[in-house]
C-alpha positions, 0 to 999 in steps of 0.5 A, a space after each residue: 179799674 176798667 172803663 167801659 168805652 162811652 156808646 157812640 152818639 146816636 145821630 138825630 134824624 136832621 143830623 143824619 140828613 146834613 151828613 149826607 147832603 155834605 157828600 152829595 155830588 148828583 143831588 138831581 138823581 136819588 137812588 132807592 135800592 129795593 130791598 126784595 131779593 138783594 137782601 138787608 145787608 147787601 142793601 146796606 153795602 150797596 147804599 154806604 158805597 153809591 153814597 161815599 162816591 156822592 150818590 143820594 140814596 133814599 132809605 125810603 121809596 117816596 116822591 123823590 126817587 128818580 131810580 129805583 134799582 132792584 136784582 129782581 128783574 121779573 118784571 111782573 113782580 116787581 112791578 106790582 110791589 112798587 105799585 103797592 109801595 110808591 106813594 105816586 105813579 112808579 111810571 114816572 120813576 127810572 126802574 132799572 136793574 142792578 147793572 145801571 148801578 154797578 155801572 154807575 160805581 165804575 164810572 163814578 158818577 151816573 150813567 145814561 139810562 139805556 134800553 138794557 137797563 130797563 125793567 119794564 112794566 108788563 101791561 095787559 093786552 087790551 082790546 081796541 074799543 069800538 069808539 076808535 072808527 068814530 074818531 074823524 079825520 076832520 079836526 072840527 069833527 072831533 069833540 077835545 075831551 077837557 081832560 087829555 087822557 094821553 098826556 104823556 103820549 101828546 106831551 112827546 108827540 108835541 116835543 117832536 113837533 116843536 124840534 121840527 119845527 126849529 129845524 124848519 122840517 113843516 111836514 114833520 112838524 105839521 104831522 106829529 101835531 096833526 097826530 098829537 090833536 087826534 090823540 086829544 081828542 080820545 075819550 079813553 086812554 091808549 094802553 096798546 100800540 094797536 089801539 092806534 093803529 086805525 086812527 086817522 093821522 097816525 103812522 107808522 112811526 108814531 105806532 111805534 113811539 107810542 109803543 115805546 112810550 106804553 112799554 119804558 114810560 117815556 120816549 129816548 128821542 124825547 128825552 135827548 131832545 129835552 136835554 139838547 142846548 139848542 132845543 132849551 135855547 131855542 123854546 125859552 128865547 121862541 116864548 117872548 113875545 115877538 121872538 121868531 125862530 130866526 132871531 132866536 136862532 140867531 142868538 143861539 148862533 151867537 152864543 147868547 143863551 139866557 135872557 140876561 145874556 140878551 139883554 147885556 149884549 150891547 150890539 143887540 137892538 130889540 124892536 117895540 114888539 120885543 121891548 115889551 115882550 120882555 118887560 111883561 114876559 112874567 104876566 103873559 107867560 102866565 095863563 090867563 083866566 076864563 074870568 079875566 077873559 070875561 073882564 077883558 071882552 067887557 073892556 073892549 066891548 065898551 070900546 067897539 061900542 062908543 065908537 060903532 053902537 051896532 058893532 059885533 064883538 065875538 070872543 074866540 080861540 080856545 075860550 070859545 071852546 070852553 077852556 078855562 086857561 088860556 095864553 092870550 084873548 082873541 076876539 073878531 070885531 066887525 059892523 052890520 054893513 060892509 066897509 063900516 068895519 074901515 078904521 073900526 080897529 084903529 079907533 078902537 086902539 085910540 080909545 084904549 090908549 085914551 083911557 090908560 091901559 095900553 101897554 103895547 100896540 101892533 096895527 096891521 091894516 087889511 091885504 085882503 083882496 077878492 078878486 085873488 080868491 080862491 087861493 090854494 097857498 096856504 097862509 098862517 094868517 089871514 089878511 083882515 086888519 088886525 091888531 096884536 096888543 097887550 093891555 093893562 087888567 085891573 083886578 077889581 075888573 075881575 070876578 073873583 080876582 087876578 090870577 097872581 104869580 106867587 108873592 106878586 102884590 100889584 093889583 093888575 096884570 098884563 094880558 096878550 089881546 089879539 083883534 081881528 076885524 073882516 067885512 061882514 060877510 067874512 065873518 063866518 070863516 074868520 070865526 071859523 078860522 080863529 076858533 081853532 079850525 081851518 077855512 075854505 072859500 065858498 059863499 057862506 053866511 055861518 059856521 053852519 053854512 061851511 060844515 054843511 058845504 063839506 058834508 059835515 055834522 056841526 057841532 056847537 064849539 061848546 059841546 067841542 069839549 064836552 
């Protein structure tokens, strides 16, 4: 009696899903092999081989590819067709040819993306538009669009500036940043190398990062830095409060490279400004809205108040310039006639502190001597009392509520304050300075009076954004 064999069952699509993931060894690179010119069952091949190496293989092109392998290496086409298939922007994607794959199998596991493997997309010549000889070289001449339309090119270019700047290399640093503001401020967005090419604080070398960066979708020197131990040590221990470069780069040198690798080690003795900055780190490494901004200038405008009824509170940085988010509040503090501003800060401290949300205080009292000025060393920060606090925000203090981390049930949060108080007649030039610009020495009762010194169109910080 003959027994037809029982078909094979067929695999639920979940089960399928399990079986693979059981083999996964490079679960952060998802491969998606085109199917264009390699053919159906070459395809099918070339996915059961990187997948029994434990390779992830998508079947199809969606947001979780990292790289997309074809045979088709005309760069026109192939281009077009992922624009047409991905479901998001291709550009974010390795596009590679077939050699990064086989390479791959050989090794076993994936290999570094080089130039030669790239298959780069073919962007149109564009001409440079004419807006490009307005652009000023002046920081506080050029309008910031709130919508960064080079975001992939000041995101790199600040990478270097950072990188920089943890090598103590001030002039590189100060120039990637210098180009990265220019970059900002363009109304359009950079699609050629040689629309650069006549903007202010751009040279050669960002010429041809930025060329770099149109034709592969990212910057190699970018990406290394990325991945560098040091780099990632480095920028999350330089993100707590009250962390500098020296004591970050010290407990690298120690072999410390987490936060709980800090905290567990018994020799390390932390200072107030580090306590805090750890306890809190979850709030203040978080945004801080434009509301909750508001709500904080209430507080403490009723502070400067019940102490000097005719004092001046302004708020500054980048919520003057019309920003929605910001990582800390700053505001300048300072009375009609010159020597009430004396003690003006610490009175104010003690109200904050009397009233219960005072989380942290850092009290620097005024250097500023002007018998000294002019001075041509360059200062991060000016010499006017000032104080750095982190203070305790209710949300029902807040029009339309605290911005939560997710799953955080408190009812207030902690925020970074910053308060700085000069005599009346330095007030033009700190608000100058602490609104985002530098500042020059000359006898000036106004913003105004400073742009117009140097020969300057003023604009209304508001409009700076517009």
């Amino acid at each position: 009696m003959l027994r037809w064999p029982h078909p094979k069952k067929r695999l639920r699509p979940e089960e399928t899903t399990l079986s693979r993931s059981k083999k996964a060894v490079f679960e952060d690179v998802h491969i998606f092999l085109v199917e264009r010119k390699m053919g159906r069952s070459r395809r099918s091949f070339l996915t059961q081989l990187a997948r029994s190496k434990g390779f992830v293989v998508e079947d199809v092109l969606s947001d979780a590819v990292t790289h997309v392998v074809s045979e088709d290496s005309e760069a026109s086409s192939l281009w077009a067709w992922l624009k047409g298939h991905s479901p998001s922007d291709p550009s974010k994607m390795h596009v590679l040819d077939i050699s990064w794959f086989t390479d791959s199998m050989k090794e076993r596991r994936p290999v570094a993306v080089e130039t030669k493997h790239l298959i780069q997309d073919v962007l149109p010549e564009v001409s440079t538009p004419p807006s490009v000889v307005a652009v000023s070289q002046y920081a506080c001449q050029r309008r910031t669009t709130t919508e960064n339309h080079n975001k992939t090119l000041t995101d790199a270019f600040e990478v270097l500036a950072e990188n920089y700047e943890f090598n103590e290399m001030e002039g590189q640093c100060l120039a990637f940043r210098r180009a990265a503001s220019v970059l900002k401020s363009l109304s359009w967005q950079v699609r050629s190398s040689h629309q650069v090419h006549d903007l202010p604080c751009l040279g050669e070398t960002m010429e041809e990062l930025v060329e770099e960066i149109l034709q592969y979708g990212r910057s190699f020197e970018v990406a290394k830095i990325l991945s560098d131990e040091r780099f990632q040590t480095l920028k999350g221990f330089t993100s707590v409060f009250g962390v500098g470069l020296k004591t970050a780069e010290k407990w690298y040198r120690r072999g410390l490279r987490t936060f709980p690798d800090v905290m567990a080690e018994p020799s390390i003795r932390l200072n107030r400004m580090q306590q805090s900055g750890f306890l809190h780190y979850g709030d203040i490494s978080r945004h801080v809205s434009k509301a909750e901004a508001l709500a904080l200038g209430n507080i403490i405008d009723e502070a400067v108040h019940a102490i000097a009824p005719n004092g001046i509170l302004t708020l500054t940085g980048g919520f003057r310039r019309g920003k929605e988010f910001g990582h800390d509040v700053d505001f300048i503090v300072t009375t009609p006639e010159r020597g009430q501003e004396e003690g003006l800060l610490t009175n104010i401290i003690k109200h904050l502190k009397h009233q219960g949300i005072l989380l942290f205080c850092d009290f620097q009292p005024s250097s500023f001597d002007l018998s000294k000025l002019p001075s041509h060393r360059f200062e991060a920060m000016d010499h006017f009392a000032k104080c750095f606090l982190i203070l305790k925000l209710e949300g029902h203090q807040v029009e339309g509520g605290l911005c939560r981390a997710e799953g955080d049930s408190r009812d207030w949060r902690a925020v970074r304050v910053d308060l700085v108080s000069p005599p009346l007649d330095r007030f033009a030039f700190t608000l100058l300075g602490w609104t985002g610009s530098r500042n020059e020495f000359l006898a000036a009762t106004s913003e105004k009076d400073i742009f117009a010194h140097l020969g300057l169109e003023y604009i209304e910080p508001w409009q700076r954004n517009a």
